[in-house]
mmCIF file of the N, C-alpha and C atoms, coordinates in Angstrom:
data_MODEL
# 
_entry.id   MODEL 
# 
loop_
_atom_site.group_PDB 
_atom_site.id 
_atom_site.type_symbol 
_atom_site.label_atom_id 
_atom_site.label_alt_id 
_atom_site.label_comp_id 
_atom_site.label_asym_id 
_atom_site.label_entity_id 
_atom_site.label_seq_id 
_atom_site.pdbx_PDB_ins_code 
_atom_site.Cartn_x 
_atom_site.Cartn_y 
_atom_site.Cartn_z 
_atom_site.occupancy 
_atom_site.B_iso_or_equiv 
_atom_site.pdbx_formal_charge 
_atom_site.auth_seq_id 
_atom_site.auth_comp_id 
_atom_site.auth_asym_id 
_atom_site.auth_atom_id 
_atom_site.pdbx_PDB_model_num 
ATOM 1   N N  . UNK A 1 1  ? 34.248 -55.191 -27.507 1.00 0.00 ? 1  UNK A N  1 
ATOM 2   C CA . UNK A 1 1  ? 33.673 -54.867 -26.231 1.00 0.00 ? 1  UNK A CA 1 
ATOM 3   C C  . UNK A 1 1  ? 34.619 -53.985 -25.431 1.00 0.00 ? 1  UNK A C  1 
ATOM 4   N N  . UNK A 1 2  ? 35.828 -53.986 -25.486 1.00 0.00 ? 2  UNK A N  1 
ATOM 5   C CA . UNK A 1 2  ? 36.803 -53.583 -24.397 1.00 0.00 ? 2  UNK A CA 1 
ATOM 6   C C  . UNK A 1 2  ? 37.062 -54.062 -23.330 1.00 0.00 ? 2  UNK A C  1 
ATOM 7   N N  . UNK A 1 3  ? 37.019 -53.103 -22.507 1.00 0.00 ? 3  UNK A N  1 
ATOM 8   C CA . UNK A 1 3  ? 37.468 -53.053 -20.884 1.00 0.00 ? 3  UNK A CA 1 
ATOM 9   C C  . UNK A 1 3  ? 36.612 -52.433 -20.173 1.00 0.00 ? 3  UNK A C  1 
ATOM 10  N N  . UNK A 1 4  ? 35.020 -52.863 -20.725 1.00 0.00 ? 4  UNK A N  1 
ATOM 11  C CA . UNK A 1 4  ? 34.326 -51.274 -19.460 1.00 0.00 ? 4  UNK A CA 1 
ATOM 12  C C  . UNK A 1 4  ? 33.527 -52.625 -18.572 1.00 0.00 ? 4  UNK A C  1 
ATOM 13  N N  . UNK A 1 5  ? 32.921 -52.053 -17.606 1.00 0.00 ? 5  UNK A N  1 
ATOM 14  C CA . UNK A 1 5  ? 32.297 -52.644 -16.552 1.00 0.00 ? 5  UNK A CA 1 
ATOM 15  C C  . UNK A 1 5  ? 30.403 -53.281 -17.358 1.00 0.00 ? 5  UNK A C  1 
ATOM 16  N N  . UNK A 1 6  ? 30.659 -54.859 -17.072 1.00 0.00 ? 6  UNK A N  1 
ATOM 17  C CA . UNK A 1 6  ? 29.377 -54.988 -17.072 1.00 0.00 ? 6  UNK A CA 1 
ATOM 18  C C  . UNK A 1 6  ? 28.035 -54.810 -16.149 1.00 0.00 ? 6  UNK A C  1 
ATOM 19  N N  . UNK A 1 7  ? 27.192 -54.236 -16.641 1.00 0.00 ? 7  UNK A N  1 
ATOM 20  C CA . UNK A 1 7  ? 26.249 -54.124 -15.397 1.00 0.00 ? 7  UNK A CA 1 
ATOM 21  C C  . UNK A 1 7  ? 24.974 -55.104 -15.638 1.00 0.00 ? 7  UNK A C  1 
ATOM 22  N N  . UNK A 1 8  ? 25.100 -55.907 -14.468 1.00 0.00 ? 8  UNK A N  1 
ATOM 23  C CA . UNK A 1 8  ? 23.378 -56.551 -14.084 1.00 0.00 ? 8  UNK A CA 1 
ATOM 24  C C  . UNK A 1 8  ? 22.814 -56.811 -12.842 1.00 0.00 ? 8  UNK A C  1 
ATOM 25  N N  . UNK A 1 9  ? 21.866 -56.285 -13.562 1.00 0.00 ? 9  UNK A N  1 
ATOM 26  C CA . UNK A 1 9  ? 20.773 -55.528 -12.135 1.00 0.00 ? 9  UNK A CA 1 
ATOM 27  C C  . UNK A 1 9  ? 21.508 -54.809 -11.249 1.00 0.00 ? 9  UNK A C  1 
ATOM 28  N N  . UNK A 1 10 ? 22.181 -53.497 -11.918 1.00 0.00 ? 10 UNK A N  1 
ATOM 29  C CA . UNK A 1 10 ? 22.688 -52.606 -11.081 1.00 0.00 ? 10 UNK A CA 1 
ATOM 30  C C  . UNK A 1 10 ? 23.996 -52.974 -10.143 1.00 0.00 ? 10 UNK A C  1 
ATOM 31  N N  . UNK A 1 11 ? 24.734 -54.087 -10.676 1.00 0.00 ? 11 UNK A N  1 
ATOM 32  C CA . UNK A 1 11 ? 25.577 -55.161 -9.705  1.00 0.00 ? 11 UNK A CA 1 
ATOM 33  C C  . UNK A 1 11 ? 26.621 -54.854 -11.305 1.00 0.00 ? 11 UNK A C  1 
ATOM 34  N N  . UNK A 1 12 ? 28.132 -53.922 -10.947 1.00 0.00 ? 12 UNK A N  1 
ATOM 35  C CA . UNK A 1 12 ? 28.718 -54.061 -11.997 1.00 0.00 ? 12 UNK A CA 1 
ATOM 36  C C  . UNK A 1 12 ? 30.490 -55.238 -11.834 1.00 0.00 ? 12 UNK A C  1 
ATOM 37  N N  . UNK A 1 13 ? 30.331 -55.547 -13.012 1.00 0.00 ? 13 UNK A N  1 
ATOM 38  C CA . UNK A 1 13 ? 31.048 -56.940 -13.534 1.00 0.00 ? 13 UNK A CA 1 
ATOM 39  C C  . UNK A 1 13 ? 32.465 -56.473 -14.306 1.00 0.00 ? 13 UNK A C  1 
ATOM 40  N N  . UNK A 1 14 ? 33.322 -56.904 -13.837 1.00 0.00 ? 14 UNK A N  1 
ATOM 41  C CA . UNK A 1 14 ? 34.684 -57.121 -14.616 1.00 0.00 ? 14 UNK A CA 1 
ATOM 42  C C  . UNK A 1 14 ? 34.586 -57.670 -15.653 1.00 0.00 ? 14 UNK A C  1 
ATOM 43  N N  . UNK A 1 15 ? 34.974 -57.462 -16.617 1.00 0.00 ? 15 UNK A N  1 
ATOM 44  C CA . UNK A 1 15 ? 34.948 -58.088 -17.961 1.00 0.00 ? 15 UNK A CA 1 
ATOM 45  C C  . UNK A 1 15 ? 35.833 -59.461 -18.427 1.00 0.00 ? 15 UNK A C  1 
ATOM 46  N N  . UNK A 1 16 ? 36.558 -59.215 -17.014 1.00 0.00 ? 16 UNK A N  1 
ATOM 47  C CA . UNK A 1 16 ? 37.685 -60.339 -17.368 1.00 0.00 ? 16 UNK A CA 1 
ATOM 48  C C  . UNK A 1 16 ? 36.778 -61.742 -16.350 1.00 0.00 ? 16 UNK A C  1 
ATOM 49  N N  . UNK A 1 17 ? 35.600 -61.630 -15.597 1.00 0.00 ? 17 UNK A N  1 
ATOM 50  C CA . UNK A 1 17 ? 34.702 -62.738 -15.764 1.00 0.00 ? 17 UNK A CA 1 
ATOM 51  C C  . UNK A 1 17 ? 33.981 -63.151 -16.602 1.00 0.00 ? 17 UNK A C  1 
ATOM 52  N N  . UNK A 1 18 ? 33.812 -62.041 -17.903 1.00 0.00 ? 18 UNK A N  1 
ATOM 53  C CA . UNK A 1 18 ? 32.975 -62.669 -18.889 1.00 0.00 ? 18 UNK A CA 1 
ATOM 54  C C  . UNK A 1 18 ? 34.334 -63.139 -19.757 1.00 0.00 ? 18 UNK A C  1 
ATOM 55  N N  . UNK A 1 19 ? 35.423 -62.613 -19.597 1.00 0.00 ? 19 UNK A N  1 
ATOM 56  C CA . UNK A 1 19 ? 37.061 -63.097 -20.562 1.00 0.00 ? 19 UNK A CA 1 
ATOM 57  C C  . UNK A 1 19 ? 37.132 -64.908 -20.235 1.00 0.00 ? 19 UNK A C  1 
ATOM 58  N N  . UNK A 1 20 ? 37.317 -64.888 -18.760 1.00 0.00 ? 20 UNK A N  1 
ATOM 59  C CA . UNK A 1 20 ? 37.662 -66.017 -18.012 1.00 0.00 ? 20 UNK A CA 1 
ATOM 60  C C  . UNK A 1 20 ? 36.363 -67.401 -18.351 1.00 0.00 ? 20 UNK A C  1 
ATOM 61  N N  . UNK A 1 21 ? 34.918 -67.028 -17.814 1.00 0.00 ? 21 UNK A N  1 
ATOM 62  C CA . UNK A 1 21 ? 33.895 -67.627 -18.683 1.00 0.00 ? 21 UNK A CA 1 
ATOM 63  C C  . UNK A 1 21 ? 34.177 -68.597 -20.290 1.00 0.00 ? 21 UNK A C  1 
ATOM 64  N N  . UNK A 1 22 ? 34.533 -67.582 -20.758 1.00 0.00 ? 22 UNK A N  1 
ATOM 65  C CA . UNK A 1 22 ? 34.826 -67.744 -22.154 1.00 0.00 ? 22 UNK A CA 1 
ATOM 66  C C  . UNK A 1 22 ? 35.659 -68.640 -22.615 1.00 0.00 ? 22 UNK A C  1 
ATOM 67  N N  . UNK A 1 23 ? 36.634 -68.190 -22.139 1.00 0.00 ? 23 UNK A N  1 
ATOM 68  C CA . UNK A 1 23 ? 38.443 -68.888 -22.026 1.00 0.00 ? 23 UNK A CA 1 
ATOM 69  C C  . UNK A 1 23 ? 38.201 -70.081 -21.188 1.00 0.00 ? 23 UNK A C  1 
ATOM 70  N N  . UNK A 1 24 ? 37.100 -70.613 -20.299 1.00 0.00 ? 24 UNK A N  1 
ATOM 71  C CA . UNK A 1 24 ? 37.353 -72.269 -19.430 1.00 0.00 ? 24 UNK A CA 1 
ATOM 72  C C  . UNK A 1 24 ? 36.177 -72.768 -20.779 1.00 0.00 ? 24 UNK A C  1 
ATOM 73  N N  . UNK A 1 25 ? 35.909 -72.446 -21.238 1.00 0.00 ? 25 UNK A N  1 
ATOM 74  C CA . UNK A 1 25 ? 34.851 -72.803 -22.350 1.00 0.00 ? 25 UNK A CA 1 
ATOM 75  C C  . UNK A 1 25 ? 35.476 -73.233 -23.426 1.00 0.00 ? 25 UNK A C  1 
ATOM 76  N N  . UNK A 1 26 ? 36.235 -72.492 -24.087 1.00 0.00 ? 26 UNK A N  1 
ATOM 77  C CA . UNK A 1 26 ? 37.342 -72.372 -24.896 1.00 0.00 ? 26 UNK A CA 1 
ATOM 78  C C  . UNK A 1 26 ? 38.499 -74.010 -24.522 1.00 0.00 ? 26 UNK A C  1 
ATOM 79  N N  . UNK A 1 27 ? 38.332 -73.841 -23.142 1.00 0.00 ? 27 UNK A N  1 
ATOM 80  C CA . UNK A 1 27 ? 39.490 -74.703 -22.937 1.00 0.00 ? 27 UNK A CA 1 
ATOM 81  C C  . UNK A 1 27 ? 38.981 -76.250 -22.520 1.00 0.00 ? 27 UNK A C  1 
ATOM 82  N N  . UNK A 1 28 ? 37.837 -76.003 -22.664 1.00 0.00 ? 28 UNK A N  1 
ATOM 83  C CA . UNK A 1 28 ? 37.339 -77.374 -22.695 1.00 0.00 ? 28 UNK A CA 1 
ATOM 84  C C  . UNK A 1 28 ? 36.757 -78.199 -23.996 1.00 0.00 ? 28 UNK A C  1 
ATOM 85  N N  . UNK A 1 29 ? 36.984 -77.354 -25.114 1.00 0.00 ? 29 UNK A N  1 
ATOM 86  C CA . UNK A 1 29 ? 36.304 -77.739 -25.986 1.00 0.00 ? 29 UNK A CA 1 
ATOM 87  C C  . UNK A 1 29 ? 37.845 -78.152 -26.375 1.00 0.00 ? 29 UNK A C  1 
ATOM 88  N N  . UNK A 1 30 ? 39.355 -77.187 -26.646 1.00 0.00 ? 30 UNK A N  1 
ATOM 89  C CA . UNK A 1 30 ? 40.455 -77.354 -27.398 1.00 0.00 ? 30 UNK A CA 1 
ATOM 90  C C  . UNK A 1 30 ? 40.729 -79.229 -26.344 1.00 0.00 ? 30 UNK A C  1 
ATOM 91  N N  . UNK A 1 31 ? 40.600 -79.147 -24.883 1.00 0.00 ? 31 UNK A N  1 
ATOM 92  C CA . UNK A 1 31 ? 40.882 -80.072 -24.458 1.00 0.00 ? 31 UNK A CA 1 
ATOM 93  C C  . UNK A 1 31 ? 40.324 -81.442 -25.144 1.00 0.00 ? 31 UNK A C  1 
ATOM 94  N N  . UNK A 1 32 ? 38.967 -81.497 -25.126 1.00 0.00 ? 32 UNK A N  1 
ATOM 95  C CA . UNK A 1 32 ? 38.332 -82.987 -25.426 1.00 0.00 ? 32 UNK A CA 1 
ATOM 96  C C  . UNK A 1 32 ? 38.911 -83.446 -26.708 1.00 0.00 ? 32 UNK A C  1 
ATOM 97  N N  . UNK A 1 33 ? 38.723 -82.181 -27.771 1.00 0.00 ? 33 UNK A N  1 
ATOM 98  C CA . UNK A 1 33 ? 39.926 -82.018 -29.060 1.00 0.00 ? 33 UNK A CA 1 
ATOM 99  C C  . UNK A 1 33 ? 40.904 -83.247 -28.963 1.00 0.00 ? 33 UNK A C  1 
ATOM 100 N N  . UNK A 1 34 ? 42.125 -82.607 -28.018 1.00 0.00 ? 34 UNK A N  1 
ATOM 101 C CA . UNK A 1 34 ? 42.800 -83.257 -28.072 1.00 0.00 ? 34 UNK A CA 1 
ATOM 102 C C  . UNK A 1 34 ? 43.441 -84.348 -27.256 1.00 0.00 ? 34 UNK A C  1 
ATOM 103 N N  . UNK A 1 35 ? 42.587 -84.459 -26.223 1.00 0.00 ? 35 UNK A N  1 
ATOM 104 C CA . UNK A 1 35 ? 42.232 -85.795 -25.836 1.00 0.00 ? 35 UNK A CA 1 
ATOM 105 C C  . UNK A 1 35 ? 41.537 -86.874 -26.536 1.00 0.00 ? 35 UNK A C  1 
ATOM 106 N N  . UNK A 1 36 ? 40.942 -86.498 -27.173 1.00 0.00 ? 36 UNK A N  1 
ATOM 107 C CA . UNK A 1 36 ? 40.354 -87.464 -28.458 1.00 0.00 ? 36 UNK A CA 1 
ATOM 108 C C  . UNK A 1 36 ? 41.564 -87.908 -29.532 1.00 0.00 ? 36 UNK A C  1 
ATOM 109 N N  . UNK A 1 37 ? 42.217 -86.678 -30.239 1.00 0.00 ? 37 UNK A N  1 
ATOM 110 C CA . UNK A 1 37 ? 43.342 -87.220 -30.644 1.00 0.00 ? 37 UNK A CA 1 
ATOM 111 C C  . UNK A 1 37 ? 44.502 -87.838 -30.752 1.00 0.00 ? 37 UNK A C  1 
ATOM 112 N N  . UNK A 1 38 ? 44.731 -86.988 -29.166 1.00 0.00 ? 38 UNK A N  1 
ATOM 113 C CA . UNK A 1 38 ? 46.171 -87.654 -28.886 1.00 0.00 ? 38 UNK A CA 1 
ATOM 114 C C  . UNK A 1 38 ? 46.226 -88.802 -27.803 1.00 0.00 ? 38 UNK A C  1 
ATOM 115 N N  . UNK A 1 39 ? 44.770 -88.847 -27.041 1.00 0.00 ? 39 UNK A N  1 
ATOM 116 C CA . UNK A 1 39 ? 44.729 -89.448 -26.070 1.00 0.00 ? 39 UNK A CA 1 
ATOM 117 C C  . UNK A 1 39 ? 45.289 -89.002 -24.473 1.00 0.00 ? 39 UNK A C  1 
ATOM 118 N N  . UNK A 1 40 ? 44.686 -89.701 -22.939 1.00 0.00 ? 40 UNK A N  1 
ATOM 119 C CA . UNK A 1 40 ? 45.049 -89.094 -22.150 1.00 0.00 ? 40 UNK A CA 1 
ATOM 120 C C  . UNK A 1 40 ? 46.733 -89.092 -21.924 1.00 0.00 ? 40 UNK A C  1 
ATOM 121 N N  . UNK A 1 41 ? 47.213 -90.017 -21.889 1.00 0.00 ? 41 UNK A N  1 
ATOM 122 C CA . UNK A 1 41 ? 48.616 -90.687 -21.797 1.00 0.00 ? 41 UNK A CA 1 
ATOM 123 C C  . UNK A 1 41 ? 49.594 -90.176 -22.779 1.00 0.00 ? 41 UNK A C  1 
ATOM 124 N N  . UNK A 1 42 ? 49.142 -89.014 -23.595 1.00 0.00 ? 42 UNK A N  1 
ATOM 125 C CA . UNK A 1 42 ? 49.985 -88.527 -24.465 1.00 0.00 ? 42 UNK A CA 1 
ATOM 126 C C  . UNK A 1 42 ? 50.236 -86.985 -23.576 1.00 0.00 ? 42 UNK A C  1 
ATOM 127 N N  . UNK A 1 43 ? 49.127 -86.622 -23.022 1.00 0.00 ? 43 UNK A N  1 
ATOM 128 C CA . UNK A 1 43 ? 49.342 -85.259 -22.183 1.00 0.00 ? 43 UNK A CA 1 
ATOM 129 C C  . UNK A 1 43 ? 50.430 -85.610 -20.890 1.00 0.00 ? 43 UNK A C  1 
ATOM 130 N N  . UNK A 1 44 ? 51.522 -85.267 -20.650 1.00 0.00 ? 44 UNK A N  1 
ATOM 131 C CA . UNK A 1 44 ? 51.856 -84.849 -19.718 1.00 0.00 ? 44 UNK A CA 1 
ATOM 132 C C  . UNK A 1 44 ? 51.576 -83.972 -18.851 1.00 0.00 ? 44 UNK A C  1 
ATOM 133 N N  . UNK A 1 45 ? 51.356 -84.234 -17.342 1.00 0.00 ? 45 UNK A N  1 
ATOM 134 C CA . UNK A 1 45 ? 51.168 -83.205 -16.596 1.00 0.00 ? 45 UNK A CA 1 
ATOM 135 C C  . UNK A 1 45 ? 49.506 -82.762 -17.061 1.00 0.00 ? 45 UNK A C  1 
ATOM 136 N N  . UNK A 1 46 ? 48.801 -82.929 -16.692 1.00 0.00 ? 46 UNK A N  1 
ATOM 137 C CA . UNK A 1 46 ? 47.484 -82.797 -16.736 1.00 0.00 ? 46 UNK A CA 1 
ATOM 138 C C  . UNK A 1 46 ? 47.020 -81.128 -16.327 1.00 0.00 ? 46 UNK A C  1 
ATOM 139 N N  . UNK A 1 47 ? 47.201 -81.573 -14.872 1.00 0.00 ? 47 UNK A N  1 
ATOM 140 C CA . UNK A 1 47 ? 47.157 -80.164 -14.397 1.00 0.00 ? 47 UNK A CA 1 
ATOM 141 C C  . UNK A 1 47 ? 47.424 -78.779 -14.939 1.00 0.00 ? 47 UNK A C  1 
ATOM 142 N N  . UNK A 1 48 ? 49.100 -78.641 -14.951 1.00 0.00 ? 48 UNK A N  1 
ATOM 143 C CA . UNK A 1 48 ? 49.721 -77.965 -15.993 1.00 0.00 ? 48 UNK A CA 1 
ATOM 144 C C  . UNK A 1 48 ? 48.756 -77.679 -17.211 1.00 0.00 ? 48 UNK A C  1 
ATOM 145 N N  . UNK A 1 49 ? 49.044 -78.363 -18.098 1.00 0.00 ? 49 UNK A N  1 
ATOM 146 C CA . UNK A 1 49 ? 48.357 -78.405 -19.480 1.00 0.00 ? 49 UNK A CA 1 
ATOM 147 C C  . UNK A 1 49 ? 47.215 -77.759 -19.003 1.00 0.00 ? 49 UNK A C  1 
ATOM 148 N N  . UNK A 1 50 ? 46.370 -78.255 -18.468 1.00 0.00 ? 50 UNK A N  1 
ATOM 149 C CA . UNK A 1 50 ? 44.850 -77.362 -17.975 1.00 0.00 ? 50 UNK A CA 1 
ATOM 150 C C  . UNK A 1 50 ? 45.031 -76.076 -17.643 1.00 0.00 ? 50 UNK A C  1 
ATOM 151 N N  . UNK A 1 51 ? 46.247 -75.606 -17.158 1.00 0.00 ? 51 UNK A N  1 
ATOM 152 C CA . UNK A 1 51 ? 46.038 -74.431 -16.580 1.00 0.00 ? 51 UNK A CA 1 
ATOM 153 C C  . UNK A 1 51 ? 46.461 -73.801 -17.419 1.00 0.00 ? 51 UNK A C  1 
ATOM 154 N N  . UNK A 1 52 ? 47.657 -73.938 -18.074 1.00 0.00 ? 52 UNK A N  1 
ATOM 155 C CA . UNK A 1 52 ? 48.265 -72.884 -19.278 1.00 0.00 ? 52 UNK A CA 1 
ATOM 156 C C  . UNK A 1 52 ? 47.483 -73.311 -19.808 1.00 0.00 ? 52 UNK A C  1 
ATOM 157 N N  . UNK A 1 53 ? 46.663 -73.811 -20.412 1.00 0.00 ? 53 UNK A N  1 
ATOM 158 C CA . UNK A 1 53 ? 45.916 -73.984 -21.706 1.00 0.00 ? 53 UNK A CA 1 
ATOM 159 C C  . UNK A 1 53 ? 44.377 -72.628 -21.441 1.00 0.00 ? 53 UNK A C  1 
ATOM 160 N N  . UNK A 1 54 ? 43.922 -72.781 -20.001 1.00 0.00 ? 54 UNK A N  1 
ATOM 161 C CA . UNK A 1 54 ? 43.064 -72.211 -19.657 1.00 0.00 ? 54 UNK A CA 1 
ATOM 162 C C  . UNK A 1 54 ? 43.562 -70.473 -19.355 1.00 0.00 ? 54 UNK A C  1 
ATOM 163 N N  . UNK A 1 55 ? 44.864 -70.444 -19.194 1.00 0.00 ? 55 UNK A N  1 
ATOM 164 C CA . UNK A 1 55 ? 45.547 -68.970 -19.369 1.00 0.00 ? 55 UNK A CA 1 
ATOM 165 C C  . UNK A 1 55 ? 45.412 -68.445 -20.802 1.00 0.00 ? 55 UNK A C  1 
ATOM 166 N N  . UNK A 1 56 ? 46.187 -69.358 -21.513 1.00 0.00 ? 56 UNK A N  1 
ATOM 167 C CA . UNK A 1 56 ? 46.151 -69.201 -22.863 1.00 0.00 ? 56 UNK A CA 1 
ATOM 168 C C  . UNK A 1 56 ? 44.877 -68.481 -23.622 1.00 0.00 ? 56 UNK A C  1 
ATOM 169 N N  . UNK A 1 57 ? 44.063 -69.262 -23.453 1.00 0.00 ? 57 UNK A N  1 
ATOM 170 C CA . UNK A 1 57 ? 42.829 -68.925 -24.557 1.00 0.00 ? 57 UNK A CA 1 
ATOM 171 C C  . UNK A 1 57 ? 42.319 -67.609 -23.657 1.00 0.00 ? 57 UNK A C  1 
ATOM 172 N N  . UNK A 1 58 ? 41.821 -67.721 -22.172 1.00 0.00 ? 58 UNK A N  1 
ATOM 173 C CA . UNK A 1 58 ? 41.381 -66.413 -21.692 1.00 0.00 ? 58 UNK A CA 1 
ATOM 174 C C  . UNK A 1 58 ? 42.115 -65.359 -21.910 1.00 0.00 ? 58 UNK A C  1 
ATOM 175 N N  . UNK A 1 59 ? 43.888 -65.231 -22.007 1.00 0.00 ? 59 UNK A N  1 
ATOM 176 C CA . UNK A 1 59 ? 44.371 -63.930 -22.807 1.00 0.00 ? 59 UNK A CA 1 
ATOM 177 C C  . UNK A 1 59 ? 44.145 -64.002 -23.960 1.00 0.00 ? 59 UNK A C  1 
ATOM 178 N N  . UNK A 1 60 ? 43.793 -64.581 -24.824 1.00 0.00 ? 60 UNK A N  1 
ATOM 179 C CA . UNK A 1 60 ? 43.806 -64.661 -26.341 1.00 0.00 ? 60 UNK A CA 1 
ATOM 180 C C  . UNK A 1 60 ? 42.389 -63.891 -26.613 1.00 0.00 ? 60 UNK A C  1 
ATOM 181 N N  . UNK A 1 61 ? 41.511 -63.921 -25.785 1.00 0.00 ? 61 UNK A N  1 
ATOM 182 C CA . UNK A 1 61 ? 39.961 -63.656 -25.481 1.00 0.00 ? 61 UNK A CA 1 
ATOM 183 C C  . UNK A 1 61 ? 40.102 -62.601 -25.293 1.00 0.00 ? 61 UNK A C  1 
ATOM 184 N N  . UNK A 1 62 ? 40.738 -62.367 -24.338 1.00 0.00 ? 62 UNK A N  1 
ATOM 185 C CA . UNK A 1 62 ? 40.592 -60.620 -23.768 1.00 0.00 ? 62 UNK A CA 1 
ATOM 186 C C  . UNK A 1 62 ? 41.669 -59.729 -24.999 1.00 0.00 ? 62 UNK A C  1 
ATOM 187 N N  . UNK A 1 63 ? 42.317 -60.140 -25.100 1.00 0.00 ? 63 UNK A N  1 
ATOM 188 C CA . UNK A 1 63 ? 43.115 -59.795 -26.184 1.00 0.00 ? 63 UNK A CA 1 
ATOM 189 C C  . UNK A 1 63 ? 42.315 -59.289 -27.972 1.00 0.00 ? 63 UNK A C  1 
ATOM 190 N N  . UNK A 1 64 ? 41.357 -60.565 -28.290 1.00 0.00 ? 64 UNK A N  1 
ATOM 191 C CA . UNK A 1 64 ? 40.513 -60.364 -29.576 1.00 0.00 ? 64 UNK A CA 1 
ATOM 192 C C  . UNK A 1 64 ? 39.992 -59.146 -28.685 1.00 0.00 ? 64 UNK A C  1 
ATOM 193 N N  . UNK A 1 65 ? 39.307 -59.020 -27.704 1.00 0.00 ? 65 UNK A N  1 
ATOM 194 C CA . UNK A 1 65 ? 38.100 -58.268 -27.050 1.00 0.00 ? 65 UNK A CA 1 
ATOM 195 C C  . UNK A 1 65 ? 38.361 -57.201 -26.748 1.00 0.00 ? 65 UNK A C  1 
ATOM 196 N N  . UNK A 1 66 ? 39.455 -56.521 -26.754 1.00 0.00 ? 66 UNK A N  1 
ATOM 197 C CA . UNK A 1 66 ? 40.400 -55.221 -26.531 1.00 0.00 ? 66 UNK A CA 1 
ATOM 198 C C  . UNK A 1 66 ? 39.756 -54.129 -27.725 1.00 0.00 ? 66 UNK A C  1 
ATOM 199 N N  . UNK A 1 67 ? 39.016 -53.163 -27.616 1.00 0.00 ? 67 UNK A N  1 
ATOM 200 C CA . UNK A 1 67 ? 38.912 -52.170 -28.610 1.00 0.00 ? 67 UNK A CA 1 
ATOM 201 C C  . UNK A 1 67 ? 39.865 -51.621 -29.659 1.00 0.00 ? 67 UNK A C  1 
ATOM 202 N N  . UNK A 1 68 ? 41.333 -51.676 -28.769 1.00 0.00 ? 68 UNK A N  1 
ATOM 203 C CA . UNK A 1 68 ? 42.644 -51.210 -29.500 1.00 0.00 ? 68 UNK A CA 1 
ATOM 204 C C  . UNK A 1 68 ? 43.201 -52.171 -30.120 1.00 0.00 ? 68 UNK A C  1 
ATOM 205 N N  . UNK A 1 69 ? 43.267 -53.345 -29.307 1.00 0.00 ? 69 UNK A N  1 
ATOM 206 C CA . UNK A 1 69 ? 44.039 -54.823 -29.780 1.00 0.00 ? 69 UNK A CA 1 
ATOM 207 C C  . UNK A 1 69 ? 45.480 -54.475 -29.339 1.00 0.00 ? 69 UNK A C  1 
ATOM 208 N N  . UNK A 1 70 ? 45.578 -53.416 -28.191 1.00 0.00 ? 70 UNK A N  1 
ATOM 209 C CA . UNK A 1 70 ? 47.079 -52.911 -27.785 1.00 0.00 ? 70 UNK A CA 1 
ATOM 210 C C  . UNK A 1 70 ? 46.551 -53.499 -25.945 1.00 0.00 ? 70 UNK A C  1 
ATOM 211 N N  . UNK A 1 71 ? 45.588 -54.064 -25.848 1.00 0.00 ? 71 UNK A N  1 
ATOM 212 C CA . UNK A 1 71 ? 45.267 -54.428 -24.364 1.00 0.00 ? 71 UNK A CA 1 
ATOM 213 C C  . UNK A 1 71 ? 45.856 -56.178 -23.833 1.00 0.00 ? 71 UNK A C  1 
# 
């Protein structure tokens, strides 16, 4: 896909809301994962973990999604 602007209904969209979309999606599925495995009391820092985890996958997203794979 790249980096170009989505358009709907004439209303154009950053791509890094359809990146970000993706990536809290992403990060809820790796979460239950491993909350199932490791349990809650094995995560430290909750918050944390949620947020780098939710950084993580949305660059990893925009990153696959880069035309060049140099983005």
């Amino acid at each position: 896909m790249g980096l170009r602007e989505i358009a709907v209904g004439g209303l154009y969209l950053s791509p890094l809301l359809l990146y970000a979309l993706l990536g809290f999606g992403a990060t809820l599925l790796i979460r239950a994962v491993l909350y199932r495995l490791l349990g809650a009391n094995r995560l430290w820092f909750e918050a944390w973990f949620d947020t780098a985890l939710f950084v993580i996958c949305t660059a990893v997203i925009a990153y696959l999604s880069s035309a060049t794979g140099n983005a």
